[in-house]
C-alpha positions in Angstrom: 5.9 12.2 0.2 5.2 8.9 2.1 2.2 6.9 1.4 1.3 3.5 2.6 -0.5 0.6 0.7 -2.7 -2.2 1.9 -2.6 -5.0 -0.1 -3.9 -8.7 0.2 -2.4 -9.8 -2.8 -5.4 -9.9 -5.4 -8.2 -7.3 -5.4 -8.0 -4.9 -2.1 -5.4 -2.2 -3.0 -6.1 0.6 -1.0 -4.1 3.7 -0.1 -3.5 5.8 2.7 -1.4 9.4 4.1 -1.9 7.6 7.5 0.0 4.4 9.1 -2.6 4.1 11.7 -5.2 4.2 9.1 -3.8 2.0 6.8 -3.4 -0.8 9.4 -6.6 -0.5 10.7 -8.5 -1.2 7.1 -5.6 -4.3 6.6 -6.8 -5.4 10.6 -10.5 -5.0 9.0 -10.0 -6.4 5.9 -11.5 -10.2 5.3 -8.9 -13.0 4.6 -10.2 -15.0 1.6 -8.2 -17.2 -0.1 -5.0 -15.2 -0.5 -2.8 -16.3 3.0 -1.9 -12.6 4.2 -3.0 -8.6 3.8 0.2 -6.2 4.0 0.8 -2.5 4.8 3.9 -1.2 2.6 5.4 2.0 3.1 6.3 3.8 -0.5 8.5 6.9 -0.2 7.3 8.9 -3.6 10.3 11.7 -2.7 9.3 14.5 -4.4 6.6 14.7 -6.0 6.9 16.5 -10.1 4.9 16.3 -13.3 6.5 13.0 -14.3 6.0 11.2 -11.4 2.1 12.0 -11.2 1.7 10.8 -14.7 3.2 7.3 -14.1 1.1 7.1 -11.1 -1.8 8.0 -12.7 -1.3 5.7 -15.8 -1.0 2.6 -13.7 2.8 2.4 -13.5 4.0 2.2 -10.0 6.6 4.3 -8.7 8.4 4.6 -5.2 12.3 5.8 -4.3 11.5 3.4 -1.8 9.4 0.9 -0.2 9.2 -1.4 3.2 6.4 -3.4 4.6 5.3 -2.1 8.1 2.4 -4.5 9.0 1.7 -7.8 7.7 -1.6 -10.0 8.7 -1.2 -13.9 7.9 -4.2 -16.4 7.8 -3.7 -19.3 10.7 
């Protein structure tokens, strides 16, 4: 299962089953003080019981991960 993040680096986290979706709310998203918002691919692989439950306790967990789309501050 692929998944993609948005992240700015402090408090916007937010996830999405869409690319195009995730780079349009990083392409929204307000640059503050943090320097750059980033789109990261995570490959969850199969998804099973243990898997859901680290995820769901605040672990994070991804076979693996790359950053698609990065927005810097000029």
């Amino acid at each position: 299962m692929i998944i993609y993040q948005v992240y700015d680096g402090d408090e916007h986290r937010a996830y999405f089953s869409s690319k195009a979706k995730a780079i349009k709310d990083a392409r929204k998203c307000e640059l503050t003080w943090m320097k750059e918002i980033e789109v990261v691919q995570l490959d969850l692989g199969k998804i099973d019981q243990a898997k859901v439950i680290a995820i769901l306790g605040g672990g994070g967990y991804a076979e693996s991960q790359s950053s698609v789309f990065r927005r810097a501050k000029r």
